[in-house]
TORKOL-785085 format. One record per residue (C-alpha): residue number from 1; residue in three letters; x, y negated, z negated. Coordinates in pm, whole numbers, plus 50000, padded with zeros to 5 digits. Example, Ala and Ser with C-alpha at 12.3 -4.5 7.8 and 13.67 -1.06 7.14 Angstrom:
2
@pos:1	code:Ala	xx:51230	yy:50450	zz:49220;
@pos:2	code:Ser	xx:51367	yy:50106	zz:49286;
// end
This chain:
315
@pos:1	code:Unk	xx:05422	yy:69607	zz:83472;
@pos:2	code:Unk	xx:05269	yy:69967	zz:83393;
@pos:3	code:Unk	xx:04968	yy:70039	zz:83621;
@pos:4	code:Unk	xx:04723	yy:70329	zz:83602;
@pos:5	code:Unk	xx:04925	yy:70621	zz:83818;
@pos:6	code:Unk	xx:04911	yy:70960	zz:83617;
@pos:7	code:Unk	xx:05200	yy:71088	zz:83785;
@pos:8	code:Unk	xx:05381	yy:71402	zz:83626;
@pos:9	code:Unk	xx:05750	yy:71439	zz:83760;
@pos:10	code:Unk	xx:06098	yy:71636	zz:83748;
@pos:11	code:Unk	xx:06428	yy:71522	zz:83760;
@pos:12	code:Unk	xx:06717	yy:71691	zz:83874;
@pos:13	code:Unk	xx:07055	yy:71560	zz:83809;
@pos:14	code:Unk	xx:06974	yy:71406	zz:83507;
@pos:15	code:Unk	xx:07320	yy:71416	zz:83299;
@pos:16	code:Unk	xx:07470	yy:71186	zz:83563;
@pos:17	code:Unk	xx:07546	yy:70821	zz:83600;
@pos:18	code:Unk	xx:07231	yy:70711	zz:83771;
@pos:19	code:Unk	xx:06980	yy:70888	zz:83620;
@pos:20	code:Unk	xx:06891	yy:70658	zz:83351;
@pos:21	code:Unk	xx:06749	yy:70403	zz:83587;
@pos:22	code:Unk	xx:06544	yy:70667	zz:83702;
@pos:23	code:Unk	xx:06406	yy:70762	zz:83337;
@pos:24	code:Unk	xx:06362	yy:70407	zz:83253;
@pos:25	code:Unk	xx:06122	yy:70346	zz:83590;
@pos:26	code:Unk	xx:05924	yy:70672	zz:83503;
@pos:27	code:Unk	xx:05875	yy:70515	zz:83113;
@pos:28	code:Unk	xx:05823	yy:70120	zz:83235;
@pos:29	code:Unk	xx:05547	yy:70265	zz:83501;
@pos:30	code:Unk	xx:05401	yy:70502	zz:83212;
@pos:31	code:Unk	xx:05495	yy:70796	zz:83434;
@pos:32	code:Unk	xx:05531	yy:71180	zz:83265;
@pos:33	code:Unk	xx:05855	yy:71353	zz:83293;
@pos:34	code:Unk	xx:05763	yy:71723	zz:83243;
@pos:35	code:Unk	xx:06094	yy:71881	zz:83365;
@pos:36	code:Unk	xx:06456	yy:71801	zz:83397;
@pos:37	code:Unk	xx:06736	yy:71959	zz:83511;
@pos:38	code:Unk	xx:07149	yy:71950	zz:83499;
@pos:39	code:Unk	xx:07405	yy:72220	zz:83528;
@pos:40	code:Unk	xx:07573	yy:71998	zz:83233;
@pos:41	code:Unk	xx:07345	yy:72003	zz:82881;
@pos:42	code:Unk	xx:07501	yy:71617	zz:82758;
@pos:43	code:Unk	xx:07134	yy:71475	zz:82856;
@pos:44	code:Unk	xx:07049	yy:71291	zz:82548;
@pos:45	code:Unk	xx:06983	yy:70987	zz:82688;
@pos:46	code:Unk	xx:06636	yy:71182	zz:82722;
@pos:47	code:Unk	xx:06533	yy:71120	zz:82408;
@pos:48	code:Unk	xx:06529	yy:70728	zz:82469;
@pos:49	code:Unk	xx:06276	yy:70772	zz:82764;
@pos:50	code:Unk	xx:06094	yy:71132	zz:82724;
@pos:51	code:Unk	xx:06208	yy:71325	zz:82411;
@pos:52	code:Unk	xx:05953	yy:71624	zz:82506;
@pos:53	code:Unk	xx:06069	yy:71671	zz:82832;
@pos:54	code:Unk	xx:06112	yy:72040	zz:82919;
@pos:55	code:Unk	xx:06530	yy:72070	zz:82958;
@pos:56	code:Unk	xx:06677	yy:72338	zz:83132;
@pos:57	code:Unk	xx:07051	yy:72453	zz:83307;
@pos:58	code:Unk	xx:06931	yy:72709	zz:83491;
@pos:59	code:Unk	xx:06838	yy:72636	zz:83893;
@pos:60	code:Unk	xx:06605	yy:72908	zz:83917;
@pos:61	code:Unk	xx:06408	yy:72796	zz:83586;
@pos:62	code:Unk	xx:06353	yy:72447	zz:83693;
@pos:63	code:Unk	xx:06273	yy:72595	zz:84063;
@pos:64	code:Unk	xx:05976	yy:72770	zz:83929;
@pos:65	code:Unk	xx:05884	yy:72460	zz:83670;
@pos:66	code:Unk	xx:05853	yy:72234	zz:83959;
@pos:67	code:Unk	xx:05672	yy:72492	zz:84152;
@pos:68	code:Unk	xx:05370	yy:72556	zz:83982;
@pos:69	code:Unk	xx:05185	yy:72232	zz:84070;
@pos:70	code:Unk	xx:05196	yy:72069	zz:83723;
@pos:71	code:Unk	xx:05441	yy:71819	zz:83901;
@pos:72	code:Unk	xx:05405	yy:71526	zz:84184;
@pos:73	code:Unk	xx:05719	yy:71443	zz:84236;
@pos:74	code:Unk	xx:06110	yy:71584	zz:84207;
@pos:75	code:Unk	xx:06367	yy:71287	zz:84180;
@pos:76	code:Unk	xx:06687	yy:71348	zz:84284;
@pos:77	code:Unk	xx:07028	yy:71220	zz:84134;
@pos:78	code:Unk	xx:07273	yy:71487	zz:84240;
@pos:79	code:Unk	xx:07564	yy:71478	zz:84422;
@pos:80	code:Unk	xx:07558	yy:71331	zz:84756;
@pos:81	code:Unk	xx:07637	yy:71647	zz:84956;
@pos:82	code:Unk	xx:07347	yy:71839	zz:84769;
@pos:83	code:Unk	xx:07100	yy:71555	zz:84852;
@pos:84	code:Unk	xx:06993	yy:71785	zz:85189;
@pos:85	code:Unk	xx:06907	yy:72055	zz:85038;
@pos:86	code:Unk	xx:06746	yy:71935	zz:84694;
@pos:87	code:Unk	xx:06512	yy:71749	zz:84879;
@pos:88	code:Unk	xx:06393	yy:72051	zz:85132;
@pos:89	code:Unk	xx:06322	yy:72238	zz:84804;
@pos:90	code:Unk	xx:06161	yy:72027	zz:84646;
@pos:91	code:Unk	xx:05884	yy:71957	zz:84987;
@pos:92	code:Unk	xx:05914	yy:72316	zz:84968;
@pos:93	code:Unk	xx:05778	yy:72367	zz:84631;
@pos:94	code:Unk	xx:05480	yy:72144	zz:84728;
@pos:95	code:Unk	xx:05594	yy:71791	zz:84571;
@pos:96	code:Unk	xx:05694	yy:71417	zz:84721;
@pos:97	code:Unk	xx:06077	yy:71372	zz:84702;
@pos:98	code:Unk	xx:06242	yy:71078	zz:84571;
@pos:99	code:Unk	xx:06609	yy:71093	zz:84641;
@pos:100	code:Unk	xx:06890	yy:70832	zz:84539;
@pos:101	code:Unk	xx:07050	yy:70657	zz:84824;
@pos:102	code:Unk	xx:07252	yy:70796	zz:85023;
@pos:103	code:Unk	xx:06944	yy:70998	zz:85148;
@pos:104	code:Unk	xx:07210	yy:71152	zz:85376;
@pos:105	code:Unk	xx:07553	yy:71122	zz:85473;
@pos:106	code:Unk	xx:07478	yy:71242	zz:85830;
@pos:107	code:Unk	xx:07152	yy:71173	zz:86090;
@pos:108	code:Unk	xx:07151	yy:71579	zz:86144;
@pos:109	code:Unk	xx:07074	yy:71597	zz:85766;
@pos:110	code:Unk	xx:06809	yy:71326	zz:85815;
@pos:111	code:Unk	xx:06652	yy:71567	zz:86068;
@pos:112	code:Unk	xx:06611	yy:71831	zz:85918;
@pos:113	code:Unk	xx:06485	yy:71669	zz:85594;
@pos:114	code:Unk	xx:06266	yy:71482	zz:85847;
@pos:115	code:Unk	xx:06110	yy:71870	zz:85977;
@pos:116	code:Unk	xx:06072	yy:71983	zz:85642;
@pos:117	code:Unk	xx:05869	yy:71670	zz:85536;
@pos:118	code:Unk	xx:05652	yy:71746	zz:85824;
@pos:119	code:Unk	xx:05626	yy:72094	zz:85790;
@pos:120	code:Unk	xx:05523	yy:72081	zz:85436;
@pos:121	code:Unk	xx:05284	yy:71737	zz:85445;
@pos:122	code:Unk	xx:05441	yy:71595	zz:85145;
@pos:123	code:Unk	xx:05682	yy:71257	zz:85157;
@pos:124	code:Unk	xx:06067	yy:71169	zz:85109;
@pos:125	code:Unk	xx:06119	yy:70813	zz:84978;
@pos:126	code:Unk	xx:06476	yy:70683	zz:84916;
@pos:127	code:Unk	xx:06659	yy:70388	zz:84706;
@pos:128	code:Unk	xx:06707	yy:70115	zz:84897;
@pos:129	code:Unk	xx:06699	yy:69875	zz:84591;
@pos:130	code:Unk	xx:06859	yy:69578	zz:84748;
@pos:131	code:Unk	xx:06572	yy:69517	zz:84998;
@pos:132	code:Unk	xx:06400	yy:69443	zz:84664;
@pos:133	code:Unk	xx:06629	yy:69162	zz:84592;
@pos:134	code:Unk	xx:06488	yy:68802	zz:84552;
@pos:135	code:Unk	xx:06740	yy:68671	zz:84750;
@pos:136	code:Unk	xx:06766	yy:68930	zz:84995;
@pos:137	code:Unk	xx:06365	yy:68889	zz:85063;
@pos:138	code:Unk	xx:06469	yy:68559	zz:85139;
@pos:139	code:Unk	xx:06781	yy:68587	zz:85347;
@pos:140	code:Unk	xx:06550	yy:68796	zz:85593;
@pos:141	code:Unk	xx:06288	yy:68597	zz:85580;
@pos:142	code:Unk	xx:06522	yy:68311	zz:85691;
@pos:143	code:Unk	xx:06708	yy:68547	zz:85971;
@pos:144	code:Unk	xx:06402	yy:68672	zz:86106;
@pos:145	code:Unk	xx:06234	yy:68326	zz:86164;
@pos:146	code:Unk	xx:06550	yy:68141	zz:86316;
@pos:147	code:Unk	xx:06443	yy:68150	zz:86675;
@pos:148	code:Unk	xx:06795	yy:68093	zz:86764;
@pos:149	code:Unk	xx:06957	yy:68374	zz:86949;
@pos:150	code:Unk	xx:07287	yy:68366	zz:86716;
@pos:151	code:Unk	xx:07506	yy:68558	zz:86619;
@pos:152	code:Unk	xx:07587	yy:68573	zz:86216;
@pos:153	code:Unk	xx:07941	yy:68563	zz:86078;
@pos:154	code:Unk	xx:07924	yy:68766	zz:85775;
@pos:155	code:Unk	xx:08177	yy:68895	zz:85492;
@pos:156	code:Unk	xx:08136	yy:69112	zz:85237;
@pos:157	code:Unk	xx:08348	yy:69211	zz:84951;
@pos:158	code:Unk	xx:08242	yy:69447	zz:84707;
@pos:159	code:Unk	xx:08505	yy:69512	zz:84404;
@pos:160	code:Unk	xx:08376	yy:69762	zz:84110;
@pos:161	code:Unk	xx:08637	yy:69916	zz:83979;
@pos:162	code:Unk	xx:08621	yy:70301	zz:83829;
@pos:163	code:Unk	xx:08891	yy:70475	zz:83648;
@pos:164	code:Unk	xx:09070	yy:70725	zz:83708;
@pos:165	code:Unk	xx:08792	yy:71027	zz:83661;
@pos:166	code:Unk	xx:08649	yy:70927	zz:83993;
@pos:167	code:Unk	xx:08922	yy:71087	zz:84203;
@pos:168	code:Unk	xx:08874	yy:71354	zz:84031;
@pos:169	code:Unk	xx:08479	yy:71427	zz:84038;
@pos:170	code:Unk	xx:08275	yy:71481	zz:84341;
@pos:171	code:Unk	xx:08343	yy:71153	zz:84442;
@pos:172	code:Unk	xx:08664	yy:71162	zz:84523;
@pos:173	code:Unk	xx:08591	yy:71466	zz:84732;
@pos:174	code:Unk	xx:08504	yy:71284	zz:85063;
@pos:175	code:Unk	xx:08350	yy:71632	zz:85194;
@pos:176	code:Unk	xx:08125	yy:71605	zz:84907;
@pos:177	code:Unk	xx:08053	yy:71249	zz:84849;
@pos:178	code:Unk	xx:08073	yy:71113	zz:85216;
@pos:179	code:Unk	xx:08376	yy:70928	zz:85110;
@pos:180	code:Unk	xx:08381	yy:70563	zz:84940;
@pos:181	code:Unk	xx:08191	yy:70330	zz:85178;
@pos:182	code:Unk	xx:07851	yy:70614	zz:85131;
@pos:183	code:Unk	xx:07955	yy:70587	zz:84722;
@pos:184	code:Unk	xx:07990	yy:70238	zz:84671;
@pos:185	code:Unk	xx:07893	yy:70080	zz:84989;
@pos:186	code:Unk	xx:07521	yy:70246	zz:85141;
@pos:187	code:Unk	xx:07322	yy:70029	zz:85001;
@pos:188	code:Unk	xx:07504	yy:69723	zz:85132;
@pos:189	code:Unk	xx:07560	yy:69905	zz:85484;
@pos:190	code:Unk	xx:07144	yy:69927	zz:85449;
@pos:191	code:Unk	xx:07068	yy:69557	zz:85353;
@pos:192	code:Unk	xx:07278	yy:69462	zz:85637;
@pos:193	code:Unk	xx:07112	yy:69666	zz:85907;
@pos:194	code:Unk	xx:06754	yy:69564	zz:85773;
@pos:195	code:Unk	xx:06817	yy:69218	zz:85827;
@pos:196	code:Unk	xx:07050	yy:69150	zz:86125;
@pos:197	code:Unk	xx:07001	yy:69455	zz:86311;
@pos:198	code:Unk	xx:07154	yy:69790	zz:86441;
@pos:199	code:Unk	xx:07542	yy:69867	zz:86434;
@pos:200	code:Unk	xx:07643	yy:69847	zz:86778;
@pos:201	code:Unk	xx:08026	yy:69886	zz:86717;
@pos:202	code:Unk	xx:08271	yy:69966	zz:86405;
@pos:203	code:Unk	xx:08624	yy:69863	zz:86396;
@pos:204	code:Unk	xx:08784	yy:70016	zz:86113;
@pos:205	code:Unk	xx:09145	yy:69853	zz:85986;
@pos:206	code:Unk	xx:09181	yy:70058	zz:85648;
@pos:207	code:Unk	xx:09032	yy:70377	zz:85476;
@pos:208	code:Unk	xx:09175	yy:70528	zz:85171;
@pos:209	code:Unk	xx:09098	yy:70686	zz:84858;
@pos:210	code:Unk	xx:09042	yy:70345	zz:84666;
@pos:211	code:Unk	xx:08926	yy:70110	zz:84965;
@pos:212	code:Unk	xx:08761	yy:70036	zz:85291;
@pos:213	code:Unk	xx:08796	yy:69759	zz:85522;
@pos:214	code:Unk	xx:08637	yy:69673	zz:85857;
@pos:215	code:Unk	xx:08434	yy:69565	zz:86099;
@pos:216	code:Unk	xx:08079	yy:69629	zz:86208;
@pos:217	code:Unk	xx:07947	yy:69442	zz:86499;
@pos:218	code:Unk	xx:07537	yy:69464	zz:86438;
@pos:219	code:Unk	xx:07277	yy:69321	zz:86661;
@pos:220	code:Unk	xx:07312	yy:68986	zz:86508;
@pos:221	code:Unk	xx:07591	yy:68958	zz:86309;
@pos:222	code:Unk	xx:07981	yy:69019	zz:86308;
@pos:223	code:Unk	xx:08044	yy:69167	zz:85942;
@pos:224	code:Unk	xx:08403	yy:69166	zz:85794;
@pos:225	code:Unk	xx:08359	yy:69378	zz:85495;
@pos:226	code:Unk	xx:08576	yy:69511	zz:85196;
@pos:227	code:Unk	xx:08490	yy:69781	zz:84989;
@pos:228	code:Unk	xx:08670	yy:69886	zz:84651;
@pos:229	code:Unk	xx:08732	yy:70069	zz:84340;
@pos:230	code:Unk	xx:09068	yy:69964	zz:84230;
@pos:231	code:Unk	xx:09101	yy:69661	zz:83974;
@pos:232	code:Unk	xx:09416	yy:69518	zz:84111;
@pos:233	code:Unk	xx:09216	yy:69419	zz:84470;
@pos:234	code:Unk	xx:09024	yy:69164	zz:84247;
@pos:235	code:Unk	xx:09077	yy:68826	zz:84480;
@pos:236	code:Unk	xx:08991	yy:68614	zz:84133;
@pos:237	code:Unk	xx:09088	yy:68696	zz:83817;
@pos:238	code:Unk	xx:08849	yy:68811	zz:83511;
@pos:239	code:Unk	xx:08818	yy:68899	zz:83159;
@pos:240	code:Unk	xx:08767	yy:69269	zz:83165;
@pos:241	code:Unk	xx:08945	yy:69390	zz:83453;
@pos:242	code:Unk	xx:08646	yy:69642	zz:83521;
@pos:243	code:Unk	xx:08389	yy:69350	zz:83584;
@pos:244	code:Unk	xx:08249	yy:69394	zz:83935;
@pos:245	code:Unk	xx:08288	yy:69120	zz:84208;
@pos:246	code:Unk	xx:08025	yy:69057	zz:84480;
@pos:247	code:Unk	xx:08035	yy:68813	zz:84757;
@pos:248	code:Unk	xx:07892	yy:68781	zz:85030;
@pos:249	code:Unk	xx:07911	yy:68478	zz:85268;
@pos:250	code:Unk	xx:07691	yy:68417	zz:85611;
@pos:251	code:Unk	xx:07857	yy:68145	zz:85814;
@pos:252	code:Unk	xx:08055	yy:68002	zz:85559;
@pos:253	code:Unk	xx:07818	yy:67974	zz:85270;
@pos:254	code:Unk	xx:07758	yy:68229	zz:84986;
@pos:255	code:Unk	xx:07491	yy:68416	zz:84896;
@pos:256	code:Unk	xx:07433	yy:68428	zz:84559;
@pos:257	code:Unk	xx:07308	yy:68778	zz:84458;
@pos:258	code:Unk	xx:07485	yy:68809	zz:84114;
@pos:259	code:Unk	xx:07162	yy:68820	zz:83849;
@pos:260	code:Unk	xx:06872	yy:69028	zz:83990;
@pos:261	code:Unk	xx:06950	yy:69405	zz:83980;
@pos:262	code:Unk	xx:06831	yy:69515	zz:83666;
@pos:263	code:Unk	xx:06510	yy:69576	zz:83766;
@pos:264	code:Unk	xx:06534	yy:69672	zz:84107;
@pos:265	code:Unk	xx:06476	yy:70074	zz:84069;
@pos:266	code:Unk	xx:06164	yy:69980	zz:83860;
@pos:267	code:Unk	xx:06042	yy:69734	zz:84162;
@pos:268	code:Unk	xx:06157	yy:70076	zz:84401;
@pos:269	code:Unk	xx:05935	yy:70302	zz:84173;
@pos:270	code:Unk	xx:05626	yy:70077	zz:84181;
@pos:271	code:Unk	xx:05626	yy:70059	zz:84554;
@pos:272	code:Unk	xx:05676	yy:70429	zz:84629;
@pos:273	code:Unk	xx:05394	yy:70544	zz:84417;
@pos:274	code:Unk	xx:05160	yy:70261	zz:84544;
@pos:275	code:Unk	xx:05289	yy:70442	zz:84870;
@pos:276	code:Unk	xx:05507	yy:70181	zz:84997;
@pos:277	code:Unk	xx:05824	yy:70313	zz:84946;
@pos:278	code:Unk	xx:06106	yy:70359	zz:85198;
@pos:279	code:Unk	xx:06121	yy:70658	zz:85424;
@pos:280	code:Unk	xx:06377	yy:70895	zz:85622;
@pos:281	code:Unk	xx:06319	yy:70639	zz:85916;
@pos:282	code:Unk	xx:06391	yy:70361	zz:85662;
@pos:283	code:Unk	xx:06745	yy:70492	zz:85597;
@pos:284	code:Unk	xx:06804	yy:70601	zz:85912;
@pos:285	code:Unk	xx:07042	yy:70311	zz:86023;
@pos:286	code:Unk	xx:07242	yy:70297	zz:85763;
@pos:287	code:Unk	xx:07290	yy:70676	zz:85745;
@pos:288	code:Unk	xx:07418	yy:70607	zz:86166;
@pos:289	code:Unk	xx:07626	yy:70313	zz:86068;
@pos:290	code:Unk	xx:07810	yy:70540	zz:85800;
@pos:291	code:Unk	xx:07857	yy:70844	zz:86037;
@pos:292	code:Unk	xx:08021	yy:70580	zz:86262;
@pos:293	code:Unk	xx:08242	yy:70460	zz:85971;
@pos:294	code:Unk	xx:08367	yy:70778	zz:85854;
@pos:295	code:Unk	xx:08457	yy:70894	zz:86256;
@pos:296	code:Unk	xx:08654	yy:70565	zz:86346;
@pos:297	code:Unk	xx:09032	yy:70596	zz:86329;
@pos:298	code:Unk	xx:09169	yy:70270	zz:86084;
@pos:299	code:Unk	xx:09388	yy:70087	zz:86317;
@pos:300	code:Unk	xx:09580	yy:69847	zz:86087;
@pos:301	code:Unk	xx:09510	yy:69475	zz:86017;
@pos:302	code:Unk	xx:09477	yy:69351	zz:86381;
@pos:303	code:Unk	xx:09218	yy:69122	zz:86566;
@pos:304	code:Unk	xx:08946	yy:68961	zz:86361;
@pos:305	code:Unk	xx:08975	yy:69119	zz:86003;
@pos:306	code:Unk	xx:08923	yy:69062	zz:85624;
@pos:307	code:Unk	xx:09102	yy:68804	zz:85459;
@pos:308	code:Unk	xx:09113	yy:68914	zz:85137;
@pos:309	code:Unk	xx:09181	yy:69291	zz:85254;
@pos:310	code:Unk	xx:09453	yy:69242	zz:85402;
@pos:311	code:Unk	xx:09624	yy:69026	zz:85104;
@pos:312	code:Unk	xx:09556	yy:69282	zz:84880;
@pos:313	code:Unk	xx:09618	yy:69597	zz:85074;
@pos:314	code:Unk	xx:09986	yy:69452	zz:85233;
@pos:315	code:Unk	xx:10067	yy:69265	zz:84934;
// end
């Protein structure tokens, strides 16, 4: 897969739980990693991908790494609430930005990541992985060239449970993380609005610490969803209790999605540095949809709702 790129770049956030797809991209696309960068020093997963990587703890050390033009690009894998303003310094410093998804939790954040980018000439690119998918190439394909004007029923249910350190780390800070649906849920939130359209309404019937359930009324669908990160909402049983579960159905008939992610921040990487990658306007959206989320007021299981949400959450 490796193609001819020369690309230095620095990482920062690399002693958390996504980095590693990150480091393997940069290896599989014979990228150099000259500089990383953690407040926490348990990074030796390094020395799998790029053992001579320059390491360092200290923000202001890594700031003036990055800064000296020996890099092209400054991943990001930090907390969601830092996202903002990692990626301003990084344009800042004169590189391209690639940030994990969320790329925001709020449109005013998109703006004024969207000013920087323009101010400083360089480029933001996000993960959108799932738009990378196999099947979800094809799903769109197949939405976009019905020439019916219908509208989709959709729902999605997305168990993958986490113990109980996530309550406890950023991400169970909602002020921090953007709460569970921008943790667990973006990406799906995206993959929806890229094929069947903008959010128009959200109808939310539960939002707690371990789960979300709702609606979202989109241009051309009508998506019951359920979101969560507690074993016990499992609607089928399983082996390890910590397994994931991932369905989604479009008028009745599933959409098998299962097998395919491995690869899909490789696929992200290749795109972005053939320029292709997926922008602030990409996300944008998604990053609306979720603002809407975290406003509405749950109402309780009433009117058209999740099936298997309401079992589990009543039960």
């Amino acid at each position: 897969m490796g193609i001819p790129i020369s690309k230095k770049f620095a990482i920062t956030g690399v002693a958390g739980y996504i980095a590693p797809r990150h480091l393997k991209a940069m290896k599989a696309l014979d990228a150099e990693l000259t500089v990383a960068h953690d407040l926490f020093d348990s990074v030796g997963i390094m020395d799998s991908y790029f053992p001579n990587a320059y390491f360092t703890t200290d923000a202001d050390d890594f700031k003036r790494h990055i800064a000296t033009g020996n890099t092209d690009f400054l991943t990001v894998c930090t907390p969601n609430h830092l996202h903002c303003s990692h990626v301003i310094g990084g344009l800042q410093t004169g590189n391209d930005v690639i940030c994990e998804k969320p790329l925001a939790t709020t449109p005013e954040e998109l703006r004024m990541m969207d000013d920087c980018r323009k101010a400083c000439g360089h480029q933001v690119w996000t993960i959108l992985q799932l738009r990378h998918h196999p099947e979800i190439i094809r799903l769109k394909q197949a939405v976009d060239g019905d020439t019916r004007k219908a509208t989709h029923d959709i729902d999605l249910t997305y168990i993958t449970p986490r113990g109980s350190w996530y309550a406890a780390s950023w991400k169970g800070d909602r002020t921090k993380s953007g709460g569970l649906v921008a943790n667990i849920g973006i990406h799906f939130i995206d993959m929806l609005n890229w094929i069947f359209g903008e959010t128009e309404q959200v109808v939310m019937h539960h939002y707690s610490a371990d789960s979300a359930a709702g609606m979202l009324y989109m241009k051309k669908a009508r998506v019951r969803f359920f979101l969560s990160i507690n074993p016990a909402h499992r609607p089928v049983p399983a082996d390890n209790i910590m397994t994931p579960y991932r369905s989604i159905s479009i008028d009745g008939a599933e959409i098998d999605f299962t097998n395919g992610f491995t690869d899909l921040h490789t696929a992200s990487y290749e795109h972005i540095l053939k320029g292709e990658g997926f922008t602030i306007e990409d996300t944008a959206m998604a990053v609306k949809t979720l603002q809407a989320i975290n406003g509405a007021e749950p109402k309780g299981f009433a009117g058209d709702y999740h099936q298997v949400a309401k079992t589990k959450i009543t039960e």
